[in-house]
C-alpha positions in Angstrom: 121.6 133.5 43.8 119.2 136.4 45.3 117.7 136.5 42.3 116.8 133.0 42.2 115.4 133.3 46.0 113.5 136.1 44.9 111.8 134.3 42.3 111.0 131.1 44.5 109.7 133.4 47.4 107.7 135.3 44.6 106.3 131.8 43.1 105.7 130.7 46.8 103.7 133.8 47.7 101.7 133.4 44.5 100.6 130.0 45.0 99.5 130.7 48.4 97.4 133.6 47.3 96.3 131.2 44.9 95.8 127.8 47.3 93.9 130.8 49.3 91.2 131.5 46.5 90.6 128.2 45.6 89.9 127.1 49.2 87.5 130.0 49.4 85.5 129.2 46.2 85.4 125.7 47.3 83.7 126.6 50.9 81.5 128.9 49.0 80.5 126.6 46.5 80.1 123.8 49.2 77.9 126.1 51.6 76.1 126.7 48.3 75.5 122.9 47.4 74.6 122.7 51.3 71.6 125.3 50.6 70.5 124.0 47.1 70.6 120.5 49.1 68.0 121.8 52.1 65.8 123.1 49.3 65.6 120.1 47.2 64.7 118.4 50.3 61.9 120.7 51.4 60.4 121.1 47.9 60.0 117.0 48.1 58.9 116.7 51.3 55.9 119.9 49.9 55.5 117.4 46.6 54.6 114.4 48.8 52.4 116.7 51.5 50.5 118.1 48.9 50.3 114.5 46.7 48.7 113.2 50.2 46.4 115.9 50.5 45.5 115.4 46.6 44.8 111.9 47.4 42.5 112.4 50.1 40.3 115.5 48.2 39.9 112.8 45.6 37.9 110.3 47.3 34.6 109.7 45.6 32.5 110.3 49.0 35.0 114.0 49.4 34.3 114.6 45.4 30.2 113.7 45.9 29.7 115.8 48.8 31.6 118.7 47.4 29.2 118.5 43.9 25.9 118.3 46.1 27.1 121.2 48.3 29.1 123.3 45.7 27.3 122.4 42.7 24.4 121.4 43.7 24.3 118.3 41.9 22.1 115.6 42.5 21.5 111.7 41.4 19.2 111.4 38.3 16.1 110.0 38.3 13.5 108.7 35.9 11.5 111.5 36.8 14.0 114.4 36.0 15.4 112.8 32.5 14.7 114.6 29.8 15.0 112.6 25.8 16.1 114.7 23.3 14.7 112.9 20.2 15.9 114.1 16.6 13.6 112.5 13.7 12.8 109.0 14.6 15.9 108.2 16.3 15.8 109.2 20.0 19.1 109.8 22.6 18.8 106.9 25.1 21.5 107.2 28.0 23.7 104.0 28.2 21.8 101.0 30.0 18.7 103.3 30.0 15.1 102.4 28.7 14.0 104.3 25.7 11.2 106.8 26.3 8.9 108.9 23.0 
């Protein structure tokens, strides 16, 4: 009969060590998920700053004043086009007039 106590109170001891571990990885793993969870959530909230702040760089008026300041780009003119001709055929620019 000791025997058999022994054994139970060995078994019982054993499974407690065990329920222990388990309830430990589970908080870790949970505290874990927790993190993973705040960074997701951060990383999305960047995404849709930055997708804002994409938007408003890529307004026409933002994206023409940065290639007349930057670039220094400007609107073409009649006066300032150049035809490249090759033979008899000549390169006219779409909706433009053609000029020899």
């Amino acid at each position: 009969m000791a025997r058999l106590n022994f054994v139970l109170l060995l078994a019982v001891l054993v499974s407690a060590l065990y329920l222990v571990r388990i309830q430990y990885e589970s908080r870790r793993l949970y505290m874990e998920l927790e993190k993973v969870t705040a960074q997701s959530r951060k990383i999305e909230t960047e995404k849709e700053r930055l997708q804002v702040e994409k938007r408003a760089e890529a307004t026409p008026l933002k994206v023409e004043k940065l290639a007349v300041d930057r670039l220094k780009m400007r609107t073409t003119t009649p006066a300032i086009t150049q035809y490249v001709t090759y033979g008899n055929v000549a390169s006219v620019p779409a909706g433009g007039a053609q000029h020899e």
